[in-house]
N, C-alpha and C positions, 0 to 999 in steps of 0.2 A: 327586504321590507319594501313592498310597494308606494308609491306616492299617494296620499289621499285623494279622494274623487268628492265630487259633488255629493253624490251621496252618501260618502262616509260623512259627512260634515254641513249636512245641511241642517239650517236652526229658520225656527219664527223670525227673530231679529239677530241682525250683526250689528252691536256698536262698534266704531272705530273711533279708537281714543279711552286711556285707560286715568284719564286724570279723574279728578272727584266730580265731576259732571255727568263723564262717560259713564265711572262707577253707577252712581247713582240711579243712572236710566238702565243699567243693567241688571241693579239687583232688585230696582221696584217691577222692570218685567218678570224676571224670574220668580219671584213673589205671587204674580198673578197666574204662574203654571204657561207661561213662552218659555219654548227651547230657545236659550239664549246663548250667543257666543258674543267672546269682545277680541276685538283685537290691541295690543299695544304690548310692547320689546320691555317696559318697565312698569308695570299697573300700581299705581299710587304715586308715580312720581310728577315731573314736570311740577308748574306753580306750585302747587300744594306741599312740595317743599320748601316754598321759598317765603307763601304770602303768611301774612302777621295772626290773619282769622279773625278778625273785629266784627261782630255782627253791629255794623254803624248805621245801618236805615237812615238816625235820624239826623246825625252828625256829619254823614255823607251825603248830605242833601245838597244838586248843586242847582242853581236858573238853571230852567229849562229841563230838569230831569223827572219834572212832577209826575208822568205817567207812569217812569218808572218806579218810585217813591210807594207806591199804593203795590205793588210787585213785589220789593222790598221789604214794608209793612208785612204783609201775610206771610214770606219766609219766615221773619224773626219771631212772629207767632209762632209758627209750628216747630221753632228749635226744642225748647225741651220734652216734646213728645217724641219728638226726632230723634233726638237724643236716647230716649231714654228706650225706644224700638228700637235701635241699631244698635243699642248694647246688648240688647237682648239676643237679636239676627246675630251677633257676631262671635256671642260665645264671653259674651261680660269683658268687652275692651270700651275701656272710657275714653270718649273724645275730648275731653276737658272743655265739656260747656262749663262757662263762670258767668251767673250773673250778678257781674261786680258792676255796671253801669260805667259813665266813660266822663272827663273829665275834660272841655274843651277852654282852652286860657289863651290870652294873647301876652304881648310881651312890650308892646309899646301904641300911643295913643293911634296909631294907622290898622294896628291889627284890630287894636279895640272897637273902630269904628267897624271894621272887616266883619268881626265876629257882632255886633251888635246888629247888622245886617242882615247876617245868619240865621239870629234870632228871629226875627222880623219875618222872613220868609218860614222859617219854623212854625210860629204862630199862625199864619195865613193859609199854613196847610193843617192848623189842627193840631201839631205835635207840641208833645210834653217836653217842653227844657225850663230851667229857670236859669235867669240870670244871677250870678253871685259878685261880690267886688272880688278884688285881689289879696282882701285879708281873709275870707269866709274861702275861697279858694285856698288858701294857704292852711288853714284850720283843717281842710278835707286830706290833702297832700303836704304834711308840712316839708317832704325835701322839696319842693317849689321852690325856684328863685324869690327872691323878693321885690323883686321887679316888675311881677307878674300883677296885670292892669284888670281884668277880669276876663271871665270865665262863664261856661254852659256851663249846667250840671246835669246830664240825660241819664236816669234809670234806667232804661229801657236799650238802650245800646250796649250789649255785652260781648263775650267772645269765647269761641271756641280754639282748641289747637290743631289747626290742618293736617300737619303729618301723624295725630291721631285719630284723626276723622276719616282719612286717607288710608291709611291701616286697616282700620275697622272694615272701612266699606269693600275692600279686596276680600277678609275675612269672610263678610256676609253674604258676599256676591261666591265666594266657594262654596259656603255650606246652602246656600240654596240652589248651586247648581248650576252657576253660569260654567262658560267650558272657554277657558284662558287660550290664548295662539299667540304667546310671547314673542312677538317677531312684529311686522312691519305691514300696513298694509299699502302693494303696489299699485292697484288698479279699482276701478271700482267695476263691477263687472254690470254692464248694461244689456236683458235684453231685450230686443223688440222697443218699446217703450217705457220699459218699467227698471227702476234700479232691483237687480235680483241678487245681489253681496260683492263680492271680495276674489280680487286674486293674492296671495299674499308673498313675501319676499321669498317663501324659506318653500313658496313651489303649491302650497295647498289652498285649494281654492274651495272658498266658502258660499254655499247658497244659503238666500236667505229671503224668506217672503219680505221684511223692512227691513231699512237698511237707517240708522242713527250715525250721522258724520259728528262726533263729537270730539273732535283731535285738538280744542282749541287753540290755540294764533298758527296752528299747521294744516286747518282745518280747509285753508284755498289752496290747498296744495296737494292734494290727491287728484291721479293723474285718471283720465276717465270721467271726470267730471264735465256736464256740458258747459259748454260758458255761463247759460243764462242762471243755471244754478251755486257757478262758484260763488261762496260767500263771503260777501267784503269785509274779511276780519285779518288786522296786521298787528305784528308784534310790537307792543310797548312795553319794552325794557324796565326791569324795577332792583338796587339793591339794597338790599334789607341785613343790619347787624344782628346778630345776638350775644349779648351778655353773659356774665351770673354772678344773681346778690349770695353773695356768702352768709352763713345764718348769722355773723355778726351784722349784716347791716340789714337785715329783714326785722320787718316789713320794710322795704322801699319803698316803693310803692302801691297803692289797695285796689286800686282800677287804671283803667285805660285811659291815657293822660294825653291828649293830642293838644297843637298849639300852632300858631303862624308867628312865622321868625321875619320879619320883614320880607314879608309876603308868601315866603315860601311854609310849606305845610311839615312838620315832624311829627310822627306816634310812637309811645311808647308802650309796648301789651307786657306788663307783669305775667306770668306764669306759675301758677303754684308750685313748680318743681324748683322755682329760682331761677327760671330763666328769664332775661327781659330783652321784647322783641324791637329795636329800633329801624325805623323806617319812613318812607321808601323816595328811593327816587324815581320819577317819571322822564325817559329816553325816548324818544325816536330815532332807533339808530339802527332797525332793520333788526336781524335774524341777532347781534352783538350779545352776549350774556357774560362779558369779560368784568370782572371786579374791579372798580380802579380807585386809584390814591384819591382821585377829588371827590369820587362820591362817599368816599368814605371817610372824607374829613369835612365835608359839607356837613354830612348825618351827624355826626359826630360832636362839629360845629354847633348846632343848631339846638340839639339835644342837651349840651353844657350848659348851654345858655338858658335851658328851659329848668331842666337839675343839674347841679352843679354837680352836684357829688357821684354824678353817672362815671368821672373819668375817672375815678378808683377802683372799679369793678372791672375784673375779667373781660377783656375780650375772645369770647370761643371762636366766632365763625362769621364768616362775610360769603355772603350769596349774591349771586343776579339770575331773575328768570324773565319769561315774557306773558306779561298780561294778555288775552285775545280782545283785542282793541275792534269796536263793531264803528262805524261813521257817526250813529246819535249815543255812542256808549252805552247803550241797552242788549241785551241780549236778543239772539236769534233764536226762535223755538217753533218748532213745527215740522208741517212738511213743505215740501217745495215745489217746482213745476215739474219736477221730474216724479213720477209716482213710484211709490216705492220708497222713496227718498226723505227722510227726516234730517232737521238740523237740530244739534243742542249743543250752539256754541256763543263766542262773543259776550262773555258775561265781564270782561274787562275786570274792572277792581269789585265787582261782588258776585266772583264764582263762589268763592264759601257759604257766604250768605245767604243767594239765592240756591242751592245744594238743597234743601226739603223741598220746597215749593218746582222746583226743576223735576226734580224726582217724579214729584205724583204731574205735573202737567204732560211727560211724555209717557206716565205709564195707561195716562187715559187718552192720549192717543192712540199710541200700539194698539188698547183692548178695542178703542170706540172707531178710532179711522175718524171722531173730531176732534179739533182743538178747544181746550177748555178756555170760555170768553175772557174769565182774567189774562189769559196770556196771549190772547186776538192781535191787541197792540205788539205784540216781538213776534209777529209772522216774519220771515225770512221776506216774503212777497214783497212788503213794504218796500223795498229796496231794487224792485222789481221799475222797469224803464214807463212812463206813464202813459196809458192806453195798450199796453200790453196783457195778453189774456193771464199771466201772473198778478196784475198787481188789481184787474177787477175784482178782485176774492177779498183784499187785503181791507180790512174796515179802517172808518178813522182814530189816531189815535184820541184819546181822552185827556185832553191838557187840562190846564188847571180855571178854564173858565167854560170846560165840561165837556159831554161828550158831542167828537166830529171838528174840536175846534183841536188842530195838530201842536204837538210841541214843538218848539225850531230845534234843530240837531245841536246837540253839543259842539265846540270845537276842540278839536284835536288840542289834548295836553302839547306845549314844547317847552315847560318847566318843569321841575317839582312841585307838581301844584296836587295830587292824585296819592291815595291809598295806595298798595299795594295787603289788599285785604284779602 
């Protein structure tokens, strides 16, 4: 059996990178009639087996992130039609969207003032929470501590489950046609000027009019890459428990219950199947996805404290994976100075989330060759050295006292202070 050749295997677009990001760009091009190929060794795994799925827009709101808040917004819009098309694409697999709304409480008068702040900046953007006290809180959740100072109540923040979203989107991405290369991608193959695909581990080299590096926190790590284009996304470690309520003590909880434990951040996502997702922790500890005693009794810790009665339920399963951490924690979308070359990575703690709104901004690139303006602000460019012919393209972003006025970049999490959504 001969080795494949370029032309056995040449496609419109090559993603690389098979997590729910990758997915997504792959089966909204195939949708629009692109011969598409992806490449990745596991398609639906990485994060998306690991992250909780909280569609939190507005409860994940941090300073400084307001550009990408309105990015966010429009995701959470388009989840249940997302939904309810990818059950369809996929052959009637349900992603378990729940719009159960999400329940944010503190626990002592430091959190209280914490989360009262929250508000504050919620309201000055527009968004829907109300505040509740600690007994109208406790009325909505009665396993609630009694402790509990007050609380957000957001509608509008719900969730889906990743590893059935993740499922689904492999599914859809077969039956429309994408063409899987379960292996590795080695090289990105350059020529002349233009990214033209893939050399890959297992020997087959891929051609491809575009090329989508969508490998998330691995995604500065393809070799072939020029420097000017590697993108600055590194891995932030997260680990996340899972549960299960026994139908003796269901309902345990009816929504998504988040809370600050003297300072540091815990969620917990109910599951309709009975599973309950606790999490996460935020690391900087490089490539590490090791599970260990403290994070697991921190979560654990912090979660007793929030429901007491979590420590008689089941423990199934302890995970760690790596968020794709970008420097202002927004996501990279686009293409880049290399032509040819698209990115769709660095979505940090809301790849799930932004998963619709990702989908259709790279599928109308691939068709148009332009970037759609709501996603202008996540050009790759922006990160581009200033006065260089990369970052002339790159417009300003639209912070929250308007458009051309920049947002200041996030700093790097080095607590538990971060989703793993």
């Amino acid at each position: 059996m001969h080795a494949p050749t370029r032309a056995d295997t040449a496609a419109d677009v090559l993603v690389i990178g098979g997590g729910i990001i990758g997915l997504v760009t792959a089966w909204r091009a195939a949708r629009l009639g692109l011969r598409t190929a992806l490449v990745d060794p596991s398609p639906g795994g990485g994060a998306a087996q690991v992250a909780a799925g909280m569609l939190a827009a507005v409860t994940e709101l941090h300073y400084g992130e307001e550009t990408l808040l309105g990015l966010n917004l429009a995701s959470a819009r388009r989840y249940p039609d997302f939904a309810a098309e990818l059950a369809e694409a996929s052959g009637g697999m349900d992603i378990g969207f729940r719009a159960c709304g999400t329940l944010a409480v503190a626990l002592d008068a430091d959190d209280r003032a914490h989360l009262r702040e929250l508000h504050a900046l919620q309201r000055r953007c527009g968004l829907e929470s109300e505040w509740l006290t600690g007994r109208e809180c406790r009325r909505l959740e009665p396993m609630l501590a009694p402790g509990v100072r007050g609380g957000l109540r957001v509608d509008g923040d719900h969730q889906v489950d990743p590893r059935r979203l993740a499922a689904a989107l492999v599914a859809a991405c077969e039956r429309a046609g994408v063409a899987f290369h379960r292996t590795t991608a080695e090289r990105l193959t350059v020529t002349g000027d233009r990214a033209a695909g893939a050399l890959l581990d297992d020997g087959t080299d891929v051609a491809a009019g575009q090329v989508v590096l969508a490998a998330g926190s691995l995604s500065g790590r393809l070799a072939g890459l020029p420097p000017e284009v590697v993108p600055p996304v590194r891995p932030v470690k997260g680990q996340v428990l899972r549960l299960r309520v026994p139908p003796a003590y269901a309902p345990f909880l009816t929504r998504t219950v988040r809370a600050v434990v003297r300072g540091s951040h815990v969620y917990l996502v109910p599951r309709e199947s009975g599973e309950l997702v606790v999490g996460a922790t935020t690391e900087e500890l490089g490539w590490d996805t090791t599970v260990t005693a403290g994070g697991v009794y921190e979560l654990l810790r912090d979660a007793h404290e929030l429901v007491p009665g979590l420590t008689e339920l089941p423990l199934i399963e302890t995970r760690a994976g790596l968020r794709p951490g970008s420097p202002d924690n927004a996501p990279l979308l686009g293409p880049t100075a290399l032509p040819g070359l698209h990115l769709a990575t660095g979505h940090y703690r809301n790849g799930v989330l932004l998963t619709p709104v990702t989908g259709d901004v790279m599928a109308d690139l691939l068709t148009t060759g332009e970037l759609p303006e709501a996603a202008r602000p996540f050009s790759p460019r922006r990160f581009a050295r200033p006065g260089s012919a990369a970052s002339a393209a790159v417009p300003p972003a639209a912070g929250p006292a308007g458009p051309g006025v920049p947002v200041a970049p996030g700093a790097a999490p080095t607590a538990r202070q971060e989703s793993f959504a």
